[in-house]
N, C-alpha and C positions, 0 to 999 in steps of 0.2 A: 495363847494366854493373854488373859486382858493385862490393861496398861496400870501393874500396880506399883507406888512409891518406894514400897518395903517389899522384901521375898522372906518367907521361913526357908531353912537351911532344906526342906523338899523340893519347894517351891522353886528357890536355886537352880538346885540339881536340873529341875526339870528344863529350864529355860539355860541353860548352858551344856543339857546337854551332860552329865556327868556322872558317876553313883555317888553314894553319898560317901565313904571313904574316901574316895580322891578330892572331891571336896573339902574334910575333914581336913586334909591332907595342902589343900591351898589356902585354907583359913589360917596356917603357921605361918605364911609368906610375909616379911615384909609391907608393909601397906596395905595390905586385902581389906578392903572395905567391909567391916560390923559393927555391928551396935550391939553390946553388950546389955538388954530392958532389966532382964533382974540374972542372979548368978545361973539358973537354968533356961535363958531364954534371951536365946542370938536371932535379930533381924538383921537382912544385907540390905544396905541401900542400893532399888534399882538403877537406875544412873550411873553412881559409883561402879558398879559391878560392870555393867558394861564396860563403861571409861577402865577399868582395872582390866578388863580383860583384853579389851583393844592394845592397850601398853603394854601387857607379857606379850600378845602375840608380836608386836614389832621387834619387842626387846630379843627375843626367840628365835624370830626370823635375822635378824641384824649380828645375833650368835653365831649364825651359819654361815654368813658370807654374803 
């Protein structure tokens, strides 16, 4: 996937890897990085989403022991 600023909530999925329900399902989390453009139309900042993803997974890992 090329190197975009913004991902739509496919776009997402695709690059992390997820369906779009579990997705759905990590946009309720605390801190998840979105941008809400107009009431029908959520952008994730790429950076953010990464940096977001890196911290669940430590937070996750550091869960377990």
């Amino acid at each position: 996937m090329e190197n975009k600023k913004y991902y739509s909530i496919n776009e997402a999925c695709a690059h992390i890897g997820v369906g779009k329900s579990t997705f759905r399902t990590m946009m309720t989390r605390p801190g998840f990085p979105l941008v809400r453009v107009s009431p029908r139309r959520i952008v994730i900042p790429a950076d953010l989403l990464d940096a977001w993803m890196e911290a669940e997974t430590e937070r996750q890992s550091n869960m377990r022991g």
